[in-house]
C-alpha positions as CSV (number, residue, x, y, z in Angstrom):
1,X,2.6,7.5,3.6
2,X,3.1,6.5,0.0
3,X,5.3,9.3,-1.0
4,X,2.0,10.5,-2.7
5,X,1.1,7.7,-5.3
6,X,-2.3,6.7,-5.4
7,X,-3.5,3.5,-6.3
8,X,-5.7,4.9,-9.0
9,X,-4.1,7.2,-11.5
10,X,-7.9,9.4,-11.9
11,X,-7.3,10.3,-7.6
12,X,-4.6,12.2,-8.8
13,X,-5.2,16.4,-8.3
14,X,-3.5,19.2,-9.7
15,X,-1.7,20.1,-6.7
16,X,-0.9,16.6,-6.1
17,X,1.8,15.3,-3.6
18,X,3.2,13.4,-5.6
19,X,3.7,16.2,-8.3
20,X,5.4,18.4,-5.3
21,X,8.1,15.7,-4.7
22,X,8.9,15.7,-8.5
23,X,6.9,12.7,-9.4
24,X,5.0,12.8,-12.8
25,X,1.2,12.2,-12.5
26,X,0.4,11.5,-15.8
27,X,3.7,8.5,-15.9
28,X,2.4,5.4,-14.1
29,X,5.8,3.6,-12.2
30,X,6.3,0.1,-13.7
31,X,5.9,-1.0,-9.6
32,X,2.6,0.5,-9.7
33,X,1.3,-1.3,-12.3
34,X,2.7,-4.7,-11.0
35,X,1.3,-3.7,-7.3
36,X,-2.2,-3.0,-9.5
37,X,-1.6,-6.6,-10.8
38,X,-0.3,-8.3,-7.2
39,X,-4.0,-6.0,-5.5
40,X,-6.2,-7.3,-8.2
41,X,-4.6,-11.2,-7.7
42,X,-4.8,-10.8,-3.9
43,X,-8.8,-9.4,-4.3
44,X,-9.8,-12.0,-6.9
45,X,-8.7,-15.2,-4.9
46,X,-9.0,-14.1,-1.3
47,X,-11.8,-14.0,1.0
48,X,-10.4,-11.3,3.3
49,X,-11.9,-7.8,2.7
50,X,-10.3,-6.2,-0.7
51,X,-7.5,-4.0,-0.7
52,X,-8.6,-1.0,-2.0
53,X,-6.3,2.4,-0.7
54,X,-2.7,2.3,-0.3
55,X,-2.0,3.0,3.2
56,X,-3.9,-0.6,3.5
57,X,-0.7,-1.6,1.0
58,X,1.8,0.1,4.0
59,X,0.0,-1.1,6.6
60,X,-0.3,-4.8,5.6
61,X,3.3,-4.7,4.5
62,X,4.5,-2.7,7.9
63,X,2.1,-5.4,9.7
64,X,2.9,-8.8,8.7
65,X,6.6,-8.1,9.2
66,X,8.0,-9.7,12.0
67,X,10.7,-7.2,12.4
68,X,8.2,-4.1,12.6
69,X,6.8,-4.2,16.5
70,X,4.3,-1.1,15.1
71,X,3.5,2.2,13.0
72,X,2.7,5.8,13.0
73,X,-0.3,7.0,11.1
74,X,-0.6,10.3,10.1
75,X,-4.1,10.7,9.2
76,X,-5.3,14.7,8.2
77,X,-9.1,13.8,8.1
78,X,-11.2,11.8,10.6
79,X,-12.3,9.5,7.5
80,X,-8.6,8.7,7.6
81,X,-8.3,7.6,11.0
82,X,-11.3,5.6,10.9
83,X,-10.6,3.7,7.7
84,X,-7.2,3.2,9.2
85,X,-8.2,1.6,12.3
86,X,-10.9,-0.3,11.2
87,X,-8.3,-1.9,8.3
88,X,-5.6,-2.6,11.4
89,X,-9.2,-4.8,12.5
90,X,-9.1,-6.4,9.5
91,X,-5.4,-7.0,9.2
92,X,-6.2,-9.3,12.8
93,X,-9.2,-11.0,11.6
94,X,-8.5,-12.3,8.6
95,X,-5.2,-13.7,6.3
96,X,-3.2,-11.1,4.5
97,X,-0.1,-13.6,4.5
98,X,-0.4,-14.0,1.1
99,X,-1.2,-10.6,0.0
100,X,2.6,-9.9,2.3
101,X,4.1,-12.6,0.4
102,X,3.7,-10.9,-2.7
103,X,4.4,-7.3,-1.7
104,X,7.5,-8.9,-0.5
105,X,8.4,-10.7,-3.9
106,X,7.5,-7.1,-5.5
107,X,10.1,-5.2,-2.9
108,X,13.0,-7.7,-3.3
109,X,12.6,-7.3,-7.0
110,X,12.0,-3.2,-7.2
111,X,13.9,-2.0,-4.1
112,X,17.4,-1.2,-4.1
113,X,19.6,-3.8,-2.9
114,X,21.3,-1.9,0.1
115,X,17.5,-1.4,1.4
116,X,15.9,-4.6,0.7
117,X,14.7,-6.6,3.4
């Protein structure tokens, strides 16, 4: 999963897991806000179904890579699962290559250098 971040800072709860890791729900990380920026490009200029949830952020960036042959999903409600699935559809059906391109520009720039890809 996403270590807990949301893509929205109001989905946040109290008992957040985020907060439980030690992230602060109330700071936004300068990579969320240029993901927010790289979602909102990707939505505005593409006629693929809008990324709106961020395990359609994992998935698409798990996906497209040539050196990932699948994933795990860990969903804990059925909504999960379905939203899931029917986004692994969509990742088949339509062109996220772009929306990978620039997840990948925002990893090189924001992930350490021993783990960049």
């Amino acid at each position: 999963n996403g270590g807990g971040l949301k893509l929205h800072s109001s989905a946040y709860k109290k008992a957040s897991t985020l907060q439980a890791r030690g992230g602060k729900i109330d700071q936004v990380p300068e990579i969320m806000s240029a993901l927010t920026k790289e979602i909102t490009r990707f939505n505005q200029l593409s006629d693929a179904p809008s990324i709106s949830k961020m395990n359609e952020v994992a998935m698409t960036f798990a996906l497209l890579n040539t050196q990932v042959s699948g994933v795990l999903i860990g969903p804990s409600r059925k909504e999960q699962l379905s939203d899931s699935l029917t986004f692994c559809e969509q990742l088949q059906d339509y062109d996220y290559a772009d929306f990978y391109q620039g997840l990948l520009k925002l990893h090189r720039t924001y992930a350490p250098a021993d783990r960049s890809i």
